[in-house]
C-alpha positions as CSV (number, residue, x, y, z in Angstrom):
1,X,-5.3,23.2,1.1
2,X,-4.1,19.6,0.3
3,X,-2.1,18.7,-2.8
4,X,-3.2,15.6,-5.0
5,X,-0.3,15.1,-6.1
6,X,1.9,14.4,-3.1
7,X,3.0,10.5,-3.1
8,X,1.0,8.7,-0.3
9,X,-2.2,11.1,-1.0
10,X,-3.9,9.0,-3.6
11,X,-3.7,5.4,-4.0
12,X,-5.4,3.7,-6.8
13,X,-5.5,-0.1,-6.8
14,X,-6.3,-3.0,-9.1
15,X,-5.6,-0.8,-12.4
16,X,-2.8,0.3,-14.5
17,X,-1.6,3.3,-13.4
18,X,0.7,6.3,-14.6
19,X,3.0,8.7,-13.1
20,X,2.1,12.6,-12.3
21,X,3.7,15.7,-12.5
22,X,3.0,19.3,-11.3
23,X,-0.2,19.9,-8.6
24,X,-3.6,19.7,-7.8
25,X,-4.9,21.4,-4.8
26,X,-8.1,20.5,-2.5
27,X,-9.4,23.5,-1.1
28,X,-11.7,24.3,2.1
29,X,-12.3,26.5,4.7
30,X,-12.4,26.6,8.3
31,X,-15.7,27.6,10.4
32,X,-16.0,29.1,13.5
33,X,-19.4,28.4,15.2
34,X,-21.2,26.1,13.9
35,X,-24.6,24.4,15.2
36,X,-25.9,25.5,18.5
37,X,-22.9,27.4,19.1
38,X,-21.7,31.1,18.7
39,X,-19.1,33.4,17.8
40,X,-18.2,36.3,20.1
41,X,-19.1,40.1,18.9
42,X,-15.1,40.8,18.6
43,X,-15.0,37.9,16.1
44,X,-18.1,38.9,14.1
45,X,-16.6,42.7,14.1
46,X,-13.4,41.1,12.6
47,X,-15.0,39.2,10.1
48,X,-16.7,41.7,8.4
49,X,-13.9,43.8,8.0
50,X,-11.5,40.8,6.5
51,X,-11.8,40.0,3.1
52,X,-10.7,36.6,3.5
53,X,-13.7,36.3,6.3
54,X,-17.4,36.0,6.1
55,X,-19.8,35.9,8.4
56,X,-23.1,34.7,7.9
57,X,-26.5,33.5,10.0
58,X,-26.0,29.8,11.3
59,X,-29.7,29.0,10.1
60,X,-27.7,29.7,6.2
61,X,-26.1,26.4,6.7
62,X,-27.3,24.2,9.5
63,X,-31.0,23.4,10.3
64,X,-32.4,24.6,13.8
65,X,-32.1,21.5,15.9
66,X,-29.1,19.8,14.6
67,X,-26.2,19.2,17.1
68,X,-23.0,19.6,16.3
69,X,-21.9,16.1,16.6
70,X,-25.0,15.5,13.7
71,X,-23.5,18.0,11.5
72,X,-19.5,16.7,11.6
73,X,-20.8,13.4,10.9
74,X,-22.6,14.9,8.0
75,X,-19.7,16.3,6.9
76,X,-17.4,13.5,7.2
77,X,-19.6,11.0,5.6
78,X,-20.1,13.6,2.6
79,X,-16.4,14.1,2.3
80,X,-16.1,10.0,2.2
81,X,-18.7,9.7,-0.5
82,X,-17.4,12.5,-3.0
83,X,-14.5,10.2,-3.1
84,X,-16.8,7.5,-3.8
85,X,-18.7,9.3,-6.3
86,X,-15.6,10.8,-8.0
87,X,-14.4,7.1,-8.3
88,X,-17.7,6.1,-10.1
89,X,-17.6,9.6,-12.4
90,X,-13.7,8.6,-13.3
91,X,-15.0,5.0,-14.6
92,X,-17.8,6.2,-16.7
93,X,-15.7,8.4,-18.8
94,X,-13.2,5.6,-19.0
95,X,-15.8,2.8,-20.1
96,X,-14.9,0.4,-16.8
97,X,-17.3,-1.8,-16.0
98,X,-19.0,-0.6,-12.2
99,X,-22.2,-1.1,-10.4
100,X,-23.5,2.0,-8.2
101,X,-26.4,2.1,-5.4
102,X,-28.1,4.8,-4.4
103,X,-28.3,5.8,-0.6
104,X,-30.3,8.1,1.7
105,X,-27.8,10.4,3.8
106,X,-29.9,12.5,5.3
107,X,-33.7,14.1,5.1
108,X,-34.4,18.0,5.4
109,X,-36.3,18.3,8.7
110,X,-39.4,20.5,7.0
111,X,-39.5,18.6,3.2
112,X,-41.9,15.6,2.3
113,X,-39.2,12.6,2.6
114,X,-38.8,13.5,6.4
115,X,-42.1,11.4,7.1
116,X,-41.0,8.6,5.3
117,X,-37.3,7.9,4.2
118,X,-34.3,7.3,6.7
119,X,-30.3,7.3,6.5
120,X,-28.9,4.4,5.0
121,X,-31.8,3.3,2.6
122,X,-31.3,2.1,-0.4
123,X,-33.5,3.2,-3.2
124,X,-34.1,1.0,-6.1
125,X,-36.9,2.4,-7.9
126,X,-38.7,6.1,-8.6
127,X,-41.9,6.0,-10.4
128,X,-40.8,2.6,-11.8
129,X,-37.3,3.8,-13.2
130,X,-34.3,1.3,-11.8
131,X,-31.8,3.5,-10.1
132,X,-28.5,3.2,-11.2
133,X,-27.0,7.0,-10.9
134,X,-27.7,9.9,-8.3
135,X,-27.9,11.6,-11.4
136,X,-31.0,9.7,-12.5
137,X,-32.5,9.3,-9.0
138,X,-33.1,13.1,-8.6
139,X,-34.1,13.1,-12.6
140,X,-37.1,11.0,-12.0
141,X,-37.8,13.0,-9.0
142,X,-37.7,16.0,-11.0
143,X,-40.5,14.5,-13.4
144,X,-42.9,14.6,-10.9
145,X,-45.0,17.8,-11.4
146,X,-44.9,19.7,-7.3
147,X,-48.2,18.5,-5.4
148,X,-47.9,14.9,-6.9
149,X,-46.2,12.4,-5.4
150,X,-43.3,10.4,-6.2
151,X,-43.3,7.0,-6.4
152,X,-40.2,5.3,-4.3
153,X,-39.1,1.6,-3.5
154,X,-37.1,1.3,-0.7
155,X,-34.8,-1.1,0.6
156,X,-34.5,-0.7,4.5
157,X,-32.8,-3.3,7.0
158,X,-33.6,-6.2,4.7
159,X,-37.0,-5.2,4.1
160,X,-38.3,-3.7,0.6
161,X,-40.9,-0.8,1.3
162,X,-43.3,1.3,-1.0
163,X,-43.7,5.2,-0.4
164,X,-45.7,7.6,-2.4
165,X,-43.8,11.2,-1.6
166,X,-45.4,14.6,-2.1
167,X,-43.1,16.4,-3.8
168,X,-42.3,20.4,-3.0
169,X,-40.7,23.0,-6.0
170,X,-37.2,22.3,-6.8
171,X,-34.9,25.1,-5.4
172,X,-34.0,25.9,-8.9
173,X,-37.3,25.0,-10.6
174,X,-41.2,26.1,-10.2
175,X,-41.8,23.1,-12.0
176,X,-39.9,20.3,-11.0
177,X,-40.1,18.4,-7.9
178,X,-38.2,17.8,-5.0
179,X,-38.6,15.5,-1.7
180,X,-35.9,17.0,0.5
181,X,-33.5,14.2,0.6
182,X,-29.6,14.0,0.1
183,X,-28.6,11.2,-1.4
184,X,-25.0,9.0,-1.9
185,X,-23.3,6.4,-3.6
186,X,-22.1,3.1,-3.3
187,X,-19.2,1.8,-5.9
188,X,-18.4,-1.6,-6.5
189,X,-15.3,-2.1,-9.0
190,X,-12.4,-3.6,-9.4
191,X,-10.4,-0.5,-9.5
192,X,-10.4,1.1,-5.7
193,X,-9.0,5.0,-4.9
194,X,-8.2,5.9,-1.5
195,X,-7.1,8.9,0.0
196,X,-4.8,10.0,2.8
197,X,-6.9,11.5,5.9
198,X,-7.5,15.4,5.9
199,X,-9.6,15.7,8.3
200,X,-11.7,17.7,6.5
201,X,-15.4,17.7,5.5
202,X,-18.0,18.4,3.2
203,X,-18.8,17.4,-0.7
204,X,-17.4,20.3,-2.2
205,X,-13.7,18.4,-3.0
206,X,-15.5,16.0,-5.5
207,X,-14.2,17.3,-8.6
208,X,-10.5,18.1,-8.0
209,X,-11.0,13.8,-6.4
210,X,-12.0,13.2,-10.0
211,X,-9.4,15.1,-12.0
212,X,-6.6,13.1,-9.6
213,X,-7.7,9.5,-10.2
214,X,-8.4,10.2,-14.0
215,X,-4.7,11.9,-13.5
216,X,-3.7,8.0,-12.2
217,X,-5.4,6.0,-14.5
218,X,-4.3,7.7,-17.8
219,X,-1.2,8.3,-19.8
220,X,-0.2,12.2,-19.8
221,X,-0.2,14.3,-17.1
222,X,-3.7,17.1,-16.3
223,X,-1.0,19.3,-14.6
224,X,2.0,18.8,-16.5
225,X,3.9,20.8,-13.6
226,X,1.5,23.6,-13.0
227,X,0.4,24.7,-9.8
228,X,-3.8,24.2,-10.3
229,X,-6.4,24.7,-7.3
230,X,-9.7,23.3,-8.1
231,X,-13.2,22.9,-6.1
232,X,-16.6,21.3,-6.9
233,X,-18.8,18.9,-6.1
234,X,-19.6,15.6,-8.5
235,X,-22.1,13.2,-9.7
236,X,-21.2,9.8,-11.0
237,X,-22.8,11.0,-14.3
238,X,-20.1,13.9,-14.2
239,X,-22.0,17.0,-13.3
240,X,-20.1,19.7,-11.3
241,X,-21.9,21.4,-8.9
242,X,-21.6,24.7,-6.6
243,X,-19.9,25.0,-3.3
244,X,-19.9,27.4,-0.8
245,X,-17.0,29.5,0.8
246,X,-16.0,30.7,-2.9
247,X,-14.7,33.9,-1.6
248,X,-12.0,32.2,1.2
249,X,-11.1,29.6,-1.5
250,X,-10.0,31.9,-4.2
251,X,-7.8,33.5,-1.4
252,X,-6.4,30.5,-0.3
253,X,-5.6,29.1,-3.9
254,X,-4.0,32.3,-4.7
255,X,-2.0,32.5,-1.1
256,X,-0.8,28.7,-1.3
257,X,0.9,29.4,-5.1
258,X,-1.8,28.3,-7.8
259,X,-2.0,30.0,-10.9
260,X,-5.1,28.8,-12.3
261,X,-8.9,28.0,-9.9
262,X,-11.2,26.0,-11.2
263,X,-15.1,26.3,-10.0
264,X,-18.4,25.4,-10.6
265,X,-20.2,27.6,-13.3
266,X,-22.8,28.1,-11.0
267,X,-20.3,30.0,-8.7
268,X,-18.5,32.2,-11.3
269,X,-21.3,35.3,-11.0
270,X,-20.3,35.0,-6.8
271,X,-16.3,34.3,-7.7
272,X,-16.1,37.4,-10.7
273,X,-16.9,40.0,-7.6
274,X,-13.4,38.8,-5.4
275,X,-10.8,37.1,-7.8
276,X,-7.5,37.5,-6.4
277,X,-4.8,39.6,-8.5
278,X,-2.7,37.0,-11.1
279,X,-5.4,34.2,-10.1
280,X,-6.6,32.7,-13.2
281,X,-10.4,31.3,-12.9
282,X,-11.9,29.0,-15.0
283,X,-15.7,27.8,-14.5
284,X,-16.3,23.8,-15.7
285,X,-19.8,22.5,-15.6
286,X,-18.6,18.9,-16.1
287,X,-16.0,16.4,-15.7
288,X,-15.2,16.4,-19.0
289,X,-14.9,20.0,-19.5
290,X,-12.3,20.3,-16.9
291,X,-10.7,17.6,-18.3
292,X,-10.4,19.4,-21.5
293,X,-9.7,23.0,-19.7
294,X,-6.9,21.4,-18.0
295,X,-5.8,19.3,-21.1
296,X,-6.0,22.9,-22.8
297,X,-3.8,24.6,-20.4
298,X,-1.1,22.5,-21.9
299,X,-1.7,23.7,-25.5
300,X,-1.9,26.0,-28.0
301,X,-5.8,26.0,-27.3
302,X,-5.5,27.6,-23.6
303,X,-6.4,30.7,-25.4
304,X,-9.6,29.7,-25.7
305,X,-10.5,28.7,-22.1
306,X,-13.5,30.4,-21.3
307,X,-12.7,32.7,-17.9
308,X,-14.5,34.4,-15.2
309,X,-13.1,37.3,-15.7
310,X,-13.8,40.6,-13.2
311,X,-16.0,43.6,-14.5
């Protein structure tokens, strides 16, 4: 757990800022394992009879020749750019001015964009769309029926490059396409965020990043004293998305003092099976709905807040 709202956390620079009350907590998890390493049988035994464990295949998060140094710099450079991309999501809402490139973090060993795309290049165009948003990036993509290809332009080491990419099924659609690549951004702005070390990884602290800078940069405070976990990846267009280790968060929310969790929609089916006693969970598919949710919380419309509630 780390708390937002502890001075020295976040610093936001070259912009009006406002004073905070009350906390927001980060939340994560800790792995045992990992890539090309393994747990003991007396650990897996014990994880599967703690609640606040879980123990799952390594091929469910890691592919089957990455080392482990590969996979914490993955995770470290994700963590670095959520706070990237929660800076961009934060200026769109608020109308500032910002420019935002697109980058290549990494290619899935067995998709299409394996054969041709690399970490660290830039993409400009997809089937003749500018890029100026993730968001818009994996849209294009999307366009493109699976078993065409997709048409990128590529910046790469000062070079501009041409690709036609087969494109597979989207995970989530028969219909849409995917290459297989992960993808960051680049912010340049006037107003700069940073945030104190965790040394922790992974994309999945994107949102409650979000909710603390707009927190900064606006009058009022999200929240106003209240003890609020929060955990979710973001897009620069302001689209929350799911996470893993729901189970473990919920429990660590709830153990450090929050009161209210908020998730990804997409996790509240997974979340509604384990919610902690006295825990209250709110799913928020956007920015701006957990804006409003935590806005709410404040007034007579908390009510209202829609709840993953447990059958």
């Amino acid at each position: 757990m780390g708390n937002l709202g502890e001075q020295g956390f976040i610093t936001v620079s070259n912009a009006p800022t406002y004073p905070v009350d009350g906390r927001l907590d980060m939340t994560t998890v800790r792995e045992s394992g990992g890539p090309q390493q393994s747990i003991s049988l007396g650990e897996a035994l014990w994880g599967w009879v703690h609640p606040d464990v879980a123990v799952v295949p390594r091929r469910a998060s890691y592919a089957e020749n990455v080392t482990a140094e590969q996979a914490r710099t993955q995770s470290r450079r994700a963590f670095a750019s959520s706070q990237e991309i929660a800076l961009g999501a934060v200026l769109r809402i608020l109308e500032i001015d910002f420019t935002e490139k697109v980058f290549v973090v990494d290619v899935i060993a067995d998709r299409p964009a394996a054969k041709f795309l690399k970490s660290d290049d830039q993409i400009l165009l997809v089937n003749g769309v500018a890029v100026d948003s993730i968001g818009n990036t994996i849209a294009e993509v999307r366009k493109t029926t699976p078993g065409n290809s997709a048409n990128l332009v590529i910046a790469r080491a000062g070079d501009e490059l041409t690709f036609d990419i087969p494109t597979v099924a989207a995970p989530d659609s028969p219909t849409a396409g995917s290459i297989g690549a992960f993808l960051t951004s680049e912010i340049e702005s006037e107003v700069s965020a940073t945030f104190a070390d965790q040394r922790v990884g992974g994309p999945s602290a994107g949102l409650v990043f979000a909710l603390a800078i707009y927190d900064r940069l606006t009058p009022g405070e999200l929240a106003a004293g209240k003890h609020i976990a929060v955990t979710g990846t973001i897009t620069t267009t302001g689209e929350v998305g799911s996470i893993g280790g729901i189970r473990q968060k919920m429990i660590g929310a709830k153990n450090a003092g929050a009161t209210t969790f908020l998730l990804p929609a997409e996790n509240c089916a997974e979340a509604v099976k384990r919610i902690p006693s006295g825990l209250n969970v709110i799913p928020v598919r956007t920015l701006s709905e957990a804006i409003k949710v935590l806005q709410g919380l404040n007034s007579d419309a908390s009510g209202r807040t829609p709840t993953c509630t447990a059958p």
